[in-house]
matplotlib code that plots the C-alpha trace (Angstrom):
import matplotlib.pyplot as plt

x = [-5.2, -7.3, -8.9, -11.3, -13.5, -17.2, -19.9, -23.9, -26.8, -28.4, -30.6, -32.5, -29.6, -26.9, -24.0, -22.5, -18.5, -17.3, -14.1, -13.1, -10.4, -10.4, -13.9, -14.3, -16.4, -15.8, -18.4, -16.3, -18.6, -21.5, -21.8, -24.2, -25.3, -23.3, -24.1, -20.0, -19.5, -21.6, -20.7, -17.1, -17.5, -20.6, -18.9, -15.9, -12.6, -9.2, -7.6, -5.0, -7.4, -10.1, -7.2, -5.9, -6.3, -6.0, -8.8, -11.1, -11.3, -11.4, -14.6, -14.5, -17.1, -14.8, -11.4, -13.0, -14.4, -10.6, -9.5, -11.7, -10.8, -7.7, -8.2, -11.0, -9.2, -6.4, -9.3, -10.5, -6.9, -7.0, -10.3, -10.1, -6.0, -5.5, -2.9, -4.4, -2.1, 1.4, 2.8, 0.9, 2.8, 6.2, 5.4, 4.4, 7.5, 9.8, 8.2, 8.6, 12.4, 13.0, 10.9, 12.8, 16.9]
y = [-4.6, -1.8, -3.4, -1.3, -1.4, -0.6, -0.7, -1.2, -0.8, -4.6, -4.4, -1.8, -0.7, -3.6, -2.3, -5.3, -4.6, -6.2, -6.7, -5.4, -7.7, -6.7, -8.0, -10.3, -9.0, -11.0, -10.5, -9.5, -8.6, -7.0, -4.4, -2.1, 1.6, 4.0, 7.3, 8.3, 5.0, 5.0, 8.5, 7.3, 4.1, 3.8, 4.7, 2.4, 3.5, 2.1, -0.6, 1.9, 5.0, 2.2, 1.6, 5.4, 6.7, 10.3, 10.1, 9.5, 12.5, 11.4, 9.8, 6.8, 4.8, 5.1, 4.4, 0.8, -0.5, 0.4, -2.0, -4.5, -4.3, -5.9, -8.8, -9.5, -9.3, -11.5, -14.3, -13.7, -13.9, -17.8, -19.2, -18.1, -18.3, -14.8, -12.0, -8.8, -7.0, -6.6, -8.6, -11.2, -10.8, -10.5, -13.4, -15.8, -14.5, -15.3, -18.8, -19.4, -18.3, -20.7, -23.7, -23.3, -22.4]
z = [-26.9, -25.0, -21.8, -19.8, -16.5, -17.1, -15.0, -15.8, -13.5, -14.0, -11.1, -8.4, -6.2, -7.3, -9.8, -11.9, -13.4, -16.2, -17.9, -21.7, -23.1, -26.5, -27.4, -24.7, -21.9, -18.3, -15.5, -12.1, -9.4, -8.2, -5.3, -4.1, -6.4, -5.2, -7.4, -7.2, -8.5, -11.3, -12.6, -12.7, -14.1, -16.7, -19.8, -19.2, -18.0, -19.2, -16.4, -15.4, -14.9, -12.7, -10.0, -10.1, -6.5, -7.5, -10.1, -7.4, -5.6, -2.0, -2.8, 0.0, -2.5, -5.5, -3.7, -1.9, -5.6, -6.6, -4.1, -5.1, -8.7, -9.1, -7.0, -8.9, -12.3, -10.4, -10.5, -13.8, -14.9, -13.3, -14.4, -18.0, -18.6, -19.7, -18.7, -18.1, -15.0, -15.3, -12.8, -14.4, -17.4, -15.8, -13.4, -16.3, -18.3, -15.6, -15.4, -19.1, -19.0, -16.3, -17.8, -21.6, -20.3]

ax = plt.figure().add_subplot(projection="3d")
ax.plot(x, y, z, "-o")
ax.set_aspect("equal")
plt.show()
């Protein structure tokens, strides 16, 4: 299951992210147009490369949307029941091992 970060240009100067789970698209936030941001984003990156310090190239734009990413994914995760991040996974595996010994 392939999930990527991509970004879209909904309005005059506002950037909206979104969520690729599979087929599922989830909304995750919106932030102001940053050009950086856009050229690195608009043509979807996988989850791993969208939090990947070194990919952003000391661009200050890039590296606070990076930060925002996974806490937004962490909600996401919540309101719709699904595991996207790792430590999800491990966190609800370890809970399932505890609930069925």
């Amino acid at each position: 299951m392939t999930t990527k970060i991509l970004c879209e240009t909904t309005e005059k100067g506002i950037h909206s992210f979104y969520l690729f789970v599979g087929n599922e698209k989830y909304f995750l936030f919106s932030q102001a147009y940053r050009k950086g941001v856009n050229e690195f984003y608009r043509q979807g990156v996988t989850l791993d490369e969208s939090i990947n310090y070194a990919k952003a190239h000391y661009d200050s734009a890039i590296i606070r949307t990076m930060d925002k990413i996974p806490k937004y994914i962490e909600y996401v995760e919540k309101f719709y029941h699904i595991e996207v991040l790792r430590k999800t996974r491990k966190r609800n595996a370890q809970r399932y091992k505890l609930y069925c010994a």
